[in-house]
C-alpha positions as a Python dict, from the first residue, in 0.01 Angstrom:
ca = {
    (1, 'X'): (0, 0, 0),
    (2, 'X'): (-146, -114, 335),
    (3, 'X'): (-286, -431, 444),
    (4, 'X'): (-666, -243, 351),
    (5, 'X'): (-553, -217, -19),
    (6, 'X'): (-437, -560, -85),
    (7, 'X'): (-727, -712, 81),
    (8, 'X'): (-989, -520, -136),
    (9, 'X'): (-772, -576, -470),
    (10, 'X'): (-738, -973, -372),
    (11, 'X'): (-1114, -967, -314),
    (12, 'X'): (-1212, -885, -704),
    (13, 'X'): (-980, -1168, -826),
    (14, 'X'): (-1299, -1435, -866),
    (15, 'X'): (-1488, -1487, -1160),
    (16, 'X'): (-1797, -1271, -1093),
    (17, 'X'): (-1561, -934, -1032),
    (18, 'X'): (-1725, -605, -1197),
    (19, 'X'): (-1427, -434, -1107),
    (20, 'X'): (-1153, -582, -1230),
    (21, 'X'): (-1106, -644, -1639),
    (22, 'X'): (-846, -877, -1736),
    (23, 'X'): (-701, -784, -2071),
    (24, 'X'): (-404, -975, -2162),
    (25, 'X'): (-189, -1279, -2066),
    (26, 'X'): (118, -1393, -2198),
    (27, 'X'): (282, -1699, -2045),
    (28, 'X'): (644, -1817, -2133),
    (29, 'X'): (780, -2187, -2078),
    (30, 'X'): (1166, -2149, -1936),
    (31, 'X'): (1396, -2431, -1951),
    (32, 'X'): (1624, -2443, -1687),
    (33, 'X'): (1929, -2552, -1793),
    (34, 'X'): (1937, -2345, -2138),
    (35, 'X'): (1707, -2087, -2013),
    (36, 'X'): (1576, -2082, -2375),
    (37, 'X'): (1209, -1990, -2445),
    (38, 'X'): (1035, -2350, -2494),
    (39, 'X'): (702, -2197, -2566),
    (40, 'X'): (544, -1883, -2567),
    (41, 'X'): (169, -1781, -2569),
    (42, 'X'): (-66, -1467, -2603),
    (43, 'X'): (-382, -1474, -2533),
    (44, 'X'): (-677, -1298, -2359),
    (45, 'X'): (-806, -1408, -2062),
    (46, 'X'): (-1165, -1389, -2193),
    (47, 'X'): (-1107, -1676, -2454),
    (48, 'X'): (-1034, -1948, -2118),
    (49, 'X'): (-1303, -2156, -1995),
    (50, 'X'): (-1412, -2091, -1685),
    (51, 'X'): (-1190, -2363, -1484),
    (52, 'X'): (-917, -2217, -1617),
    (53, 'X'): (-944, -1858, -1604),
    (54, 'X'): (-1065, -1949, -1181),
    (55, 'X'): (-671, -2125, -1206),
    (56, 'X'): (-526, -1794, -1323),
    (57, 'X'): (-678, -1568, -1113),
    (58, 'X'): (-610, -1790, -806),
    (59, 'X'): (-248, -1790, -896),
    (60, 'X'): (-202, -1430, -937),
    (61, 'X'): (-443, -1321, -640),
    (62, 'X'): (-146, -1543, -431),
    (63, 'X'): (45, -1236, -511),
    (64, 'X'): (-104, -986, -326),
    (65, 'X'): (-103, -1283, -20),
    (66, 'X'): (92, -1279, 297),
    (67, 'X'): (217, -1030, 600),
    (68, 'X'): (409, -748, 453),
    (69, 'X'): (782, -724, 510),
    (70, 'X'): (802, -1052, 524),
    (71, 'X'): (597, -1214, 202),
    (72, 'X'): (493, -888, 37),
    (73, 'X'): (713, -557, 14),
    (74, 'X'): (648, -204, -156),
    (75, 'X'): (972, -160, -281),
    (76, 'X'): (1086, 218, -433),
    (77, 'X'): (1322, 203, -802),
    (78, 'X'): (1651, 285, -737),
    (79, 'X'): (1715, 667, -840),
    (80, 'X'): (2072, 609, -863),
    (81, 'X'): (2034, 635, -1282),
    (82, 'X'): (1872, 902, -1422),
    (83, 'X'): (1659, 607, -1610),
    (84, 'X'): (1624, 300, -1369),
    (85, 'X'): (1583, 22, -1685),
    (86, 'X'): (1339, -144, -1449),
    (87, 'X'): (1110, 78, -1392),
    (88, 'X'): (1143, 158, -1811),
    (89, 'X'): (1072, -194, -1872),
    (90, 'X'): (762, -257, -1624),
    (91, 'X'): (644, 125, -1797),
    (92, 'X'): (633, 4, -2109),
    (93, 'X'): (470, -330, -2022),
    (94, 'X'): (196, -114, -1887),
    (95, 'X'): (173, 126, -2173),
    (96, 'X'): (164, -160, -2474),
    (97, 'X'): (-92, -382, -2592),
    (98, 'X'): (-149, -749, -2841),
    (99, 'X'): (196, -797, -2969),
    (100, 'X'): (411, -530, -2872),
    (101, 'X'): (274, -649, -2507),
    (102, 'X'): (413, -983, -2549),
    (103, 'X'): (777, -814, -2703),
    (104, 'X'): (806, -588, -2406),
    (105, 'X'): (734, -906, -2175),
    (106, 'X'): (1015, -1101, -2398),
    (107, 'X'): (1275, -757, -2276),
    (108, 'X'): (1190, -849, -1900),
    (109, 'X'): (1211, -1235, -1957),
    (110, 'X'): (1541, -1197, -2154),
    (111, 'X'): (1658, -991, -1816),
    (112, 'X'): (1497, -1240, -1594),
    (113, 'X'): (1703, -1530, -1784),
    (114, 'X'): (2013, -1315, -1736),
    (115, 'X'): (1963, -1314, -1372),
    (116, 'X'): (1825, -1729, -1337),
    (117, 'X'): (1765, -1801, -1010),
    (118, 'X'): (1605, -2097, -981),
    (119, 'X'): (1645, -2447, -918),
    (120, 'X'): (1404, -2565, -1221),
    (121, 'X'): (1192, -2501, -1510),
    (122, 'X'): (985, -2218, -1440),
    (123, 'X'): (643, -2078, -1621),
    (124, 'X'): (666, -1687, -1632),
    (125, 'X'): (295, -1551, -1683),
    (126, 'X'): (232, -1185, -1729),
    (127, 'X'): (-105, -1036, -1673),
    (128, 'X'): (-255, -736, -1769),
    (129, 'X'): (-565, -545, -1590),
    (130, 'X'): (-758, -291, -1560),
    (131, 'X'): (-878, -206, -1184),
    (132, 'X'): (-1194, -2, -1127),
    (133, 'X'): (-1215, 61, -708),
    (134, 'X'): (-1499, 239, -587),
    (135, 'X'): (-1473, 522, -383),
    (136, 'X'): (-1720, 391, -152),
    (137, 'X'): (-1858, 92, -100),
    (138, 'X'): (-2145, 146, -394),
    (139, 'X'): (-2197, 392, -693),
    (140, 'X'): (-2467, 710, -588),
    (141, 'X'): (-2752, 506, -668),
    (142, 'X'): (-2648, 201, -438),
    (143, 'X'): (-2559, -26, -773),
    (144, 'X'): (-2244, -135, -864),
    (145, 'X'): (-2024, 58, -1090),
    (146, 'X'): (-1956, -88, -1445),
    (147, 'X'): (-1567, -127, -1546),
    (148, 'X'): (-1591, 110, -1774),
    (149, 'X'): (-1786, 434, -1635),
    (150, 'X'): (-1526, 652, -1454),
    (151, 'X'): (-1670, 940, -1293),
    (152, 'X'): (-1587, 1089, -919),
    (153, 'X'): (-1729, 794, -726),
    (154, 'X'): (-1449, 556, -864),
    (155, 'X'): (-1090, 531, -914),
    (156, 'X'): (-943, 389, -1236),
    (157, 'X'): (-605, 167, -1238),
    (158, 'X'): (-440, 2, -1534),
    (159, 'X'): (-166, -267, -1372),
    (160, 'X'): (34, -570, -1479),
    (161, 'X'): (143, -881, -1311),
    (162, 'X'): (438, -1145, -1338),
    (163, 'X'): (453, -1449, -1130),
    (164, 'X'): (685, -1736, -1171),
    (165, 'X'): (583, -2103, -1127),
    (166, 'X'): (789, -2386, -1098),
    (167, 'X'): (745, -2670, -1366),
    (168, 'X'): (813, -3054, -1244),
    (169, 'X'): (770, -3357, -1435),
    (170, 'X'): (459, -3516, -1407),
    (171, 'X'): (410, -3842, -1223),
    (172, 'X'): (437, -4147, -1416),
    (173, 'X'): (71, -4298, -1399),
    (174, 'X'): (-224, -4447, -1533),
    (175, 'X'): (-508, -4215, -1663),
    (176, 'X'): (-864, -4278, -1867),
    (177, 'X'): (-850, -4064, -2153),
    (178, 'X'): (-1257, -4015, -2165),
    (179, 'X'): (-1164, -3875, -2610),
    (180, 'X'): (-1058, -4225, -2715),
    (181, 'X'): (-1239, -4443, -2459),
    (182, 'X'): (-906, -4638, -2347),
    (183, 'X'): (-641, -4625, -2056),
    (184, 'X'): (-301, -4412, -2151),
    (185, 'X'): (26, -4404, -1957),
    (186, 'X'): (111, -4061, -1886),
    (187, 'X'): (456, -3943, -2034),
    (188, 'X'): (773, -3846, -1872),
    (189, 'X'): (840, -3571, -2089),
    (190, 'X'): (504, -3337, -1955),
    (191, 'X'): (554, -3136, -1705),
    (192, 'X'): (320, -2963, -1420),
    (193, 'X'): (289, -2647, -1415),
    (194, 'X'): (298, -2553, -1052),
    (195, 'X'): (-34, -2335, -1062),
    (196, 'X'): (-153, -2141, -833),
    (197, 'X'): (132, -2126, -597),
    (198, 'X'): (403, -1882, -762),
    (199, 'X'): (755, -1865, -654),
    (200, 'X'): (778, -1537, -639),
    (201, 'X'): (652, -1215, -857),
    (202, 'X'): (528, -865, -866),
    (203, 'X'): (300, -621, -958),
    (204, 'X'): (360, -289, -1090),
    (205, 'X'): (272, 14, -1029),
    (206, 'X'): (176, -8, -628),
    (207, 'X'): (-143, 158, -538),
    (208, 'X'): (-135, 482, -276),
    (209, 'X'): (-403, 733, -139),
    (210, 'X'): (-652, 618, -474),
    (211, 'X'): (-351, 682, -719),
    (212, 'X'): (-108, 470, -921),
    (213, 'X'): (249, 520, -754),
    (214, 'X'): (453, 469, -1110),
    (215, 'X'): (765, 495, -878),
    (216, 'X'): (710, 179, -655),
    (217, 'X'): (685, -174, -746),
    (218, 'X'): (510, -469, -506),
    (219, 'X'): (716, -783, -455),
    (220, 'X'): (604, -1138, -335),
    (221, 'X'): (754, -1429, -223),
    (222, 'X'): (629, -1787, -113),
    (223, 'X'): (904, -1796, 189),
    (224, 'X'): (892, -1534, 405),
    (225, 'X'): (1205, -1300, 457),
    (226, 'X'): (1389, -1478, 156),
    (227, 'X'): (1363, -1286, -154),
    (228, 'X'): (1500, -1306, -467),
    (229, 'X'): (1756, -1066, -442),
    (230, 'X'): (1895, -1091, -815),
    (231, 'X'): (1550, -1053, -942),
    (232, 'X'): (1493, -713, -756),
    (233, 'X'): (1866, -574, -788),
    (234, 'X'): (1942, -699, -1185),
    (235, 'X'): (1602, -665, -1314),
    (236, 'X'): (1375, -439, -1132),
    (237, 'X'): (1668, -211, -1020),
    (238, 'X'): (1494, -133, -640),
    (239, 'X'): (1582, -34, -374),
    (240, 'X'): (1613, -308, -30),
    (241, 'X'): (1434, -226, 233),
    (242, 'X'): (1498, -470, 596),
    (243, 'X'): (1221, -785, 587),
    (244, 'X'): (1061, -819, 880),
    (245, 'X'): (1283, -1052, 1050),
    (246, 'X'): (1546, -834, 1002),
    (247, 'X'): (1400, -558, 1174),
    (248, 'X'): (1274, -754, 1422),
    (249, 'X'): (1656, -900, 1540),
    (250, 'X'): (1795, -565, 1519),
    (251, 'X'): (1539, -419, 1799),
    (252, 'X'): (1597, -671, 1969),
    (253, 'X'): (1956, -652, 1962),
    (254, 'X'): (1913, -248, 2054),
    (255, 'X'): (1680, -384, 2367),
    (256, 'X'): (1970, -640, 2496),
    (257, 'X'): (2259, -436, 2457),
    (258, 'X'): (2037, -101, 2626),
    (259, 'X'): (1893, -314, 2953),
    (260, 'X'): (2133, -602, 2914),
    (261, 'X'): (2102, -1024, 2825),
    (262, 'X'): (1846, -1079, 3126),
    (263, 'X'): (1489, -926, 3104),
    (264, 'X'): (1158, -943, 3336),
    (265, 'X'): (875, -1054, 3103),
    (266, 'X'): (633, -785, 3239),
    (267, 'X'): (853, -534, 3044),
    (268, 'X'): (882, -775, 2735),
    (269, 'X'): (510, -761, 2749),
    (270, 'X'): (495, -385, 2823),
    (271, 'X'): (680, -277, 2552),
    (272, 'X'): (484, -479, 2275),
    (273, 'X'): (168, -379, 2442),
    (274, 'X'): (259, -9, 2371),
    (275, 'X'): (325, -73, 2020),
    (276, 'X'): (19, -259, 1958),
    (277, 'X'): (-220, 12, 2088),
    (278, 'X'): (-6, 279, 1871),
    (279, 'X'): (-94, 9, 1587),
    (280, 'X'): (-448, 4, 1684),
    (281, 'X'): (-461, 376, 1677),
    (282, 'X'): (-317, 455, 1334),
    (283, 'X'): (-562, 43, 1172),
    (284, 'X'): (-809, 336, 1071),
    (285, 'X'): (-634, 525, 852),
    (286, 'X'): (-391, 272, 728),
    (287, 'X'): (-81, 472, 783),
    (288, 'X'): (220, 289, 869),
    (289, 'X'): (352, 332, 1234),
    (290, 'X'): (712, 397, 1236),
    (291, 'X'): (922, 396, 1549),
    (292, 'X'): (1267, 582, 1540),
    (293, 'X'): (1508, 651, 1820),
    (294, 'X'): (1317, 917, 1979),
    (295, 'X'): (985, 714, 2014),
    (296, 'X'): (1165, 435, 2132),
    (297, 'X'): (1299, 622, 2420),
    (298, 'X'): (936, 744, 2508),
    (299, 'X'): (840, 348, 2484),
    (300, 'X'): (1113, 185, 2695),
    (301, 'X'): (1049, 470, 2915),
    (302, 'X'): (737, 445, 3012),
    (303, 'X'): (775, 17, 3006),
    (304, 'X'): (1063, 55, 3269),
    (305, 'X'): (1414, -6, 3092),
    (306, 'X'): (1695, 121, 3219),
    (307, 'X'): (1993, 237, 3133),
    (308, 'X'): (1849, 432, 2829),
    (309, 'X'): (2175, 710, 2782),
    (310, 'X'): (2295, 509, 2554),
    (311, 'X'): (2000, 425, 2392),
    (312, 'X'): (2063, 687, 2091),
    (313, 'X'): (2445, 570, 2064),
    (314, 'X'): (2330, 179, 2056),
    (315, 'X'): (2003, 283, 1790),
    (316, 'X'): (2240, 423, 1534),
    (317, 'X'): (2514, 181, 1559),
    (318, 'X'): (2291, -104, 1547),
    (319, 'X'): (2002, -1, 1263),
    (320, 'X'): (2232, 346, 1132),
    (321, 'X'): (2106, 688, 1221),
    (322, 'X'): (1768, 841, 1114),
    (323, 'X'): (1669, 502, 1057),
    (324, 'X'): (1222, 377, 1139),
    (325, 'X'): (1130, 63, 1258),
    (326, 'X'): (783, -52, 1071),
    (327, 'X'): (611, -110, 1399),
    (328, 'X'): (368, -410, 1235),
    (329, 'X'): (724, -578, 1172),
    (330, 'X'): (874, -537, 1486),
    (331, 'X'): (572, -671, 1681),
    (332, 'X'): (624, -1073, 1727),
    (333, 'X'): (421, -1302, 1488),
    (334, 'X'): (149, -990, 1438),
    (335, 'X'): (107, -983, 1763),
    (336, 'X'): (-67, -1332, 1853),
    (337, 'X'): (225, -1524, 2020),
    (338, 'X'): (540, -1482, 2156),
    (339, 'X'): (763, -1835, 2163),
    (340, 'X'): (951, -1933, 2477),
    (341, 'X'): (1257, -2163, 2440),
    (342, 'X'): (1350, -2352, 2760),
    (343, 'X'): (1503, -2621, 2704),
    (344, 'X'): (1324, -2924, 2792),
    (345, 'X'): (1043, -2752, 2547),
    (346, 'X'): (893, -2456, 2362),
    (347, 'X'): (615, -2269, 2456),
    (348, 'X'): (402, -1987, 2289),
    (349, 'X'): (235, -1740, 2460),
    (350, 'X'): (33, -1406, 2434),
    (351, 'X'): (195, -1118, 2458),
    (352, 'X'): (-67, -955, 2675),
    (353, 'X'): (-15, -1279, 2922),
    (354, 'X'): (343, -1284, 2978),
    (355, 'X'): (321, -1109, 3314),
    (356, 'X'): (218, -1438, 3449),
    (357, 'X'): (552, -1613, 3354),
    (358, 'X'): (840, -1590, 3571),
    (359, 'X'): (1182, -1818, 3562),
    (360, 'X'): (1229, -1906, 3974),
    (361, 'X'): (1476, -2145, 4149),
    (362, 'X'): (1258, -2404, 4382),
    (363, 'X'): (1374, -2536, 4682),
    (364, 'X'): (1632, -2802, 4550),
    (365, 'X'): (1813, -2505, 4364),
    (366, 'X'): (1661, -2632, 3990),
    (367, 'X'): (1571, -2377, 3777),
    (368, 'X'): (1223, -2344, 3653),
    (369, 'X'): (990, -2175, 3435),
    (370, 'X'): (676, -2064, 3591),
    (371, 'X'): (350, -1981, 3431),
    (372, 'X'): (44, -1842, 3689),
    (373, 'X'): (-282, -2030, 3518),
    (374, 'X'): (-655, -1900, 3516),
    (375, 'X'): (-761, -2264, 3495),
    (376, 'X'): (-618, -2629, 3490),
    (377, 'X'): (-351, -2690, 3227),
    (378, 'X'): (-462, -2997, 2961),
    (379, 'X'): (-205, -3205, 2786),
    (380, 'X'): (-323, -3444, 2542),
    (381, 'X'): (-678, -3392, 2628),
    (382, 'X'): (-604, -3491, 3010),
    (383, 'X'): (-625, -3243, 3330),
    (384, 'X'): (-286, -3198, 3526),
    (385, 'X'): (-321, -3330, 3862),
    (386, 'X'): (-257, -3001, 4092),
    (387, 'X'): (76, -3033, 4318),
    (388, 'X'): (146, -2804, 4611),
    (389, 'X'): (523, -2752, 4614),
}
């Protein structure tokens, strides 16, 4: 799935949505310490007021939320087994309905429990929908198309999702309970259900070219590059690809060792620049830009670093031969800034701008970082006072 996918699935979770139906929820109350079912409940979305349903949908639209490889990865089932039990168990989620929905959802809890990883009670919700995307933007006759009429101008998905919440105790506090017309104490035993920002979750199956890929499974998680690693590997059974940050320390690693520790920040700036526009290229289509060895020697190339024989002999030590950089990962912070540490402070810059920094020695042999400026600098809402030097 690429960034145009999630943002038109995240779109249709509101209220309003003709596209997407949602069929069943099933939410299960996990203590921590026992990790014992404390409650359990089926329902159908349909049957919530309004305030709530908005509450549900909110929470599991935060799935589909964040900069992938770092909050949100397509991850592929291991094909170690000749059944991955994962991929079973999210299969038959998909494929049951009422009751036998809410048993399958018990066989991935049960799992989930096996596998606890985290540091209180949790809510684990399961949802159940039915996606109908357009193939264009409206039906032949300009109107909407109904959930339920599949013909060539839409695209039909059935798809399930699990987030997990954490539950807290409630603040101890005074309330007006409006019912019986008095003041109450709230108690120390309820607990807040930590709706609508999951923990972590997924969705299965991932969405590719207009089909349902049954062999891939979307991931999310609240704090970037830190996933839940006994969720994916004991439960899910997939395969781990490199977050972002990952990726991102290994190229760099490849660029120091290649041109060395010191670097002019024209070529810094070069190099990014070249990946962006090969990223601006491919935003049309959607297809990923990956960057092995051999396209990394054309880029360092033509951005001026040296020393590149032992480019290929540095690549597959450091990130293993044959292996693709995602070029949206490798590119700083999406591209908007690039931090500089010096010390006496941090500053962020542009990418595109970094040809106007330069570290210099002054007169008095003092090392300093200099930054050429279109206009006058502001600090605090004041103008620097221009020195010659």
């Amino acid at each position: 799935m690429n960034k145009k996918d999630f943002a038109a699935l995240r779109k249709q979770f509101k209220l309003d949505s003709v596209y997407l139906k949602l069929e069943q929820l099933y939410m299960v109350y996990i203590n921590r310490d026992s990790h014992k079912t404390v409650h359990a409940e089926l329902t159908s979305p349909d049957m919530r007021d309004e305030a709530e349903k908005e509450i549900y949908l909110d929470n599991f639209k935060k799935l589909l939320t964040g900069s992938l490889n770092s909050k949100l990865f397509e991850l592929s089932f291991d094909r170690d087994e000749q059944e991955n039990k994962g991929q079973a168990l999210c299969l038959e989620l998909l494929n049951s309905d009422g009751e036998a929905f809410a048993d399958s959802c018990d066989k991935l809890i049960e799992a989930m429990t096996e596998s606890f990883a985290y540091d209180s009670d949790v809510m684990i919700s399961f949802l159940k929908c039915k996606y109908n995307k357009p193939a264009g933007k409206k039906g032949r006759d300009g109107q909407e198309v109904p959930l339920d009429v599949f013909d060539e101008t839409t695209y039909g998905f059935s798809f399930i999702m699990c987030s997990v919440n954490k539950a807290e105790a409630a603040k101890r506090n005074i309330y007006y309970d409006y019912s019986n017309k008095r003041l109450e104490i709230s108690s120390s035993l309820n607990r807040t259900i930590g709706f609508p920002s999951p923990i972590d979750g997924f969705m299965f199956p991932a969405f590719s070219d207009n089909y349902a890929d049954v062999n891939k499974v979307v991931y999310y998680t609240s704090k970037a590059n830190l996933r839940n690693e006994a969720l994916l590997s004991d439960v899910l059974c997939c395969g781990f690809e490199p977050t972002a940050k990952e990726e991102q320390e290994k190229f760099e690693e490849i660029i120091r060792e290649v041109n060395g520790e010191k670097i002019k920040p024209q070529i810094i700036r070069d190099i990014y620049s070249v990946i962006n526009e090969r990223l601006e290229a491919q935003e049309e289509t959607g297809s990923p830009v990956r960057l092995g060895v051999h396209e990394l020697r054309d880029i360092f190339s033509e951005c001026g670093l040296q020393n590149l024989d032992k480019l290929e002999e540095t690549f597959n030590r450091k990130a293993e031969e044959g292996f693709e950089f995602r070029a949206a990962s490798i590119v700083p912070s999406g591209a908007k800034s690039i931090k500089i540490t010096a010390g006496a402070a941090d500053i962020s810059i542009a990418p595109e701008e970094l040809g106007t920094v330069r570290q210099v020695i002054d007169s008095r042999g003092r090392k300093c970082l200099q930054i050429e400026l279109g206009e006058d600098a502001v600090i605090g809402g004041f103008t620097l006072e221009t020195e010659d030097i």
